[in-house]
N, CA and C atoms as a LAMMPS dump frame, in Angstrom:
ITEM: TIMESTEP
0
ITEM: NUMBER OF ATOMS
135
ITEM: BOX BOUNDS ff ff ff
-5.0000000000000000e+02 5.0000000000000000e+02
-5.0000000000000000e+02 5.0000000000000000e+02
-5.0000000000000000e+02 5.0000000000000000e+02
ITEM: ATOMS id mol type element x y z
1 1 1 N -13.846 -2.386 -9.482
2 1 2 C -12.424 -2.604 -9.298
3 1 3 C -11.675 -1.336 -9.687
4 2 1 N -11.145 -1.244 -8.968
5 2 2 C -9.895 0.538 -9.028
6 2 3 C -8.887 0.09 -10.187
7 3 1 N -8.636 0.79 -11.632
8 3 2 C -7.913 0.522 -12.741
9 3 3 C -7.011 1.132 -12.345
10 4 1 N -6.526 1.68 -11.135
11 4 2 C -5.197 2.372 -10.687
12 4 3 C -4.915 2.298 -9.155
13 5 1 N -4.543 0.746 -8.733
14 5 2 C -4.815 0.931 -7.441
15 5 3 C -3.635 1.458 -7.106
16 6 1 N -3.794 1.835 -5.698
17 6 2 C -2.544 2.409 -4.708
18 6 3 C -1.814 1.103 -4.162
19 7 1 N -0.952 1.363 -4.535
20 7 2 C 0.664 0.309 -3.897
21 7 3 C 1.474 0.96 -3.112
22 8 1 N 2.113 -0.343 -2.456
23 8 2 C 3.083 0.089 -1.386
24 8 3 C 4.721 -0.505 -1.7
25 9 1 N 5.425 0.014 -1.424
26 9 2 C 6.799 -0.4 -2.195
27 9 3 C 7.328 -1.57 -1.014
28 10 1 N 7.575 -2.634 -1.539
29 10 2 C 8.033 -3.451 -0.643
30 10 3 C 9.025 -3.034 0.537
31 11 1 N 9.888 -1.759 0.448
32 11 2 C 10.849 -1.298 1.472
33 11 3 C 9.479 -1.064 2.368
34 12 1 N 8.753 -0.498 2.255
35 12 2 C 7.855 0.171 3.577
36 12 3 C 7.651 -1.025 4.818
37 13 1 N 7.784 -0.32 5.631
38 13 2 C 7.691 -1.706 7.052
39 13 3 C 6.252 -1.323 7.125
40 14 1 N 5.677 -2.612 8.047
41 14 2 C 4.399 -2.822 8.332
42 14 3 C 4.408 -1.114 9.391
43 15 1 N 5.112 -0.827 10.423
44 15 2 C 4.979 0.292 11.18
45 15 3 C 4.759 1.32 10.125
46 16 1 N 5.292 1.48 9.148
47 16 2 C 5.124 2.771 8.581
48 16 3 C 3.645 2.701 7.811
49 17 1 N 3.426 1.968 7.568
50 17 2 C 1.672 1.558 6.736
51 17 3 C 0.979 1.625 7.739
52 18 1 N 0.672 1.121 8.889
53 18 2 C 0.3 1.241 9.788
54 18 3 C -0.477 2.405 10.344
55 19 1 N 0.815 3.215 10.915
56 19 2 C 1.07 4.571 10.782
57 19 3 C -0.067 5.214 9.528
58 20 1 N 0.306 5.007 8.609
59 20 2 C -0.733 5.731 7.772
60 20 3 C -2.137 5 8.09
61 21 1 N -2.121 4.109 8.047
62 21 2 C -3.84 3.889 8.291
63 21 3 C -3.986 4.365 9.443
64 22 1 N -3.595 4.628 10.405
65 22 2 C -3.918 5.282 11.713
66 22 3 C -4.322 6.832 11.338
67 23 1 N -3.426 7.17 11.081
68 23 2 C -3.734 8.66 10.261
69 23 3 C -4.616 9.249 9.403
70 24 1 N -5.447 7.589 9.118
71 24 2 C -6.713 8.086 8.272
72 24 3 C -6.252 8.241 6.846
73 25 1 N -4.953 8.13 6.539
74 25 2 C -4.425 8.545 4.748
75 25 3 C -5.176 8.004 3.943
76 26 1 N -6.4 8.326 3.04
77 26 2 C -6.974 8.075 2.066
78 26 3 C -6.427 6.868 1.415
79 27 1 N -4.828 7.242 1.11
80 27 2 C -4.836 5.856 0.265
81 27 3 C -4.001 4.996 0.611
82 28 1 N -4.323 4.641 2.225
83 28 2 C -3.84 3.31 2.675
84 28 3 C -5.021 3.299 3.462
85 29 1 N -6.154 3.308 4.119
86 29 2 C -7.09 3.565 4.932
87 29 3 C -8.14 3.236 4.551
88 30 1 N -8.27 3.473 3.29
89 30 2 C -9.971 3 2.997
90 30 3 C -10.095 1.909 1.967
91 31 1 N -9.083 0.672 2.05
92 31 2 C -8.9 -0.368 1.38
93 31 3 C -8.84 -1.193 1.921
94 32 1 N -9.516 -2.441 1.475
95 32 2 C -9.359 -4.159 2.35
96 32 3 C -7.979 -4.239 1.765
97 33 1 N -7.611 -3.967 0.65
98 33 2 C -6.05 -4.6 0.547
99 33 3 C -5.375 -3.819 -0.009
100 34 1 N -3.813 -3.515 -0.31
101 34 2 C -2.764 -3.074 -1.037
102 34 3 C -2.064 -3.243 -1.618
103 35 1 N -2.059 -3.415 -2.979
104 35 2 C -0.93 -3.951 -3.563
105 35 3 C 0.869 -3.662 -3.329
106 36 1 N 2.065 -5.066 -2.997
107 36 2 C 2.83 -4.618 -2.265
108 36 3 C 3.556 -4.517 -3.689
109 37 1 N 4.45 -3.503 -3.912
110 37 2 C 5.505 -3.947 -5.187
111 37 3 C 6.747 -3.984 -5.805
112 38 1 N 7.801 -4.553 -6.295
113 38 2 C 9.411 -4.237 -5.66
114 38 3 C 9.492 -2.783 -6.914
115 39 1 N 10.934 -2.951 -6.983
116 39 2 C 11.465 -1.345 -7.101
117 39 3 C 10.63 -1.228 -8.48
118 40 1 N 10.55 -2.008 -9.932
119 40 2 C 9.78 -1.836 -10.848
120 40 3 C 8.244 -2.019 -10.873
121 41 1 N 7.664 -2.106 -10.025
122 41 2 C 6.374 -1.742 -10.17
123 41 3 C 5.318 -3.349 -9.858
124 42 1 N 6.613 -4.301 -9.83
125 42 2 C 5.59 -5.791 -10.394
126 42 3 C 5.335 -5.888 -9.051
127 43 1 N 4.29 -6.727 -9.007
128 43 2 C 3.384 -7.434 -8.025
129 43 3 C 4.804 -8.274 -7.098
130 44 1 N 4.803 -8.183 -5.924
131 44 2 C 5.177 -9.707 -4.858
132 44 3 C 5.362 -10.74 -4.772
133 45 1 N 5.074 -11.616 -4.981
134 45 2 C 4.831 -12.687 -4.638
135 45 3 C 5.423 -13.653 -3.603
């Protein structure tokens, strides 16, 4: 388990993530999942 995973800030649209996994970006690309998270850092729900 990654003790520092990579998150995505809830503003990001699905096109722009997307976009990066298309692009191959390391750290949206080579993960089954992403943590999404609002402006302080917490988890979604």
């Amino acid at each position: 388990m990654d003790k520092d995973p990579v998150t995505i800030p809830v503003v990001t649209t699905v096109a722009d993530f997307s976009a990066r996994v298309a692009r191959d970006d390391p750290q949206a690309a080579r993960r089954q999942g992403t943590p999404i998270v609002d402006a302080k850092g917490a988890p979604v729900k």
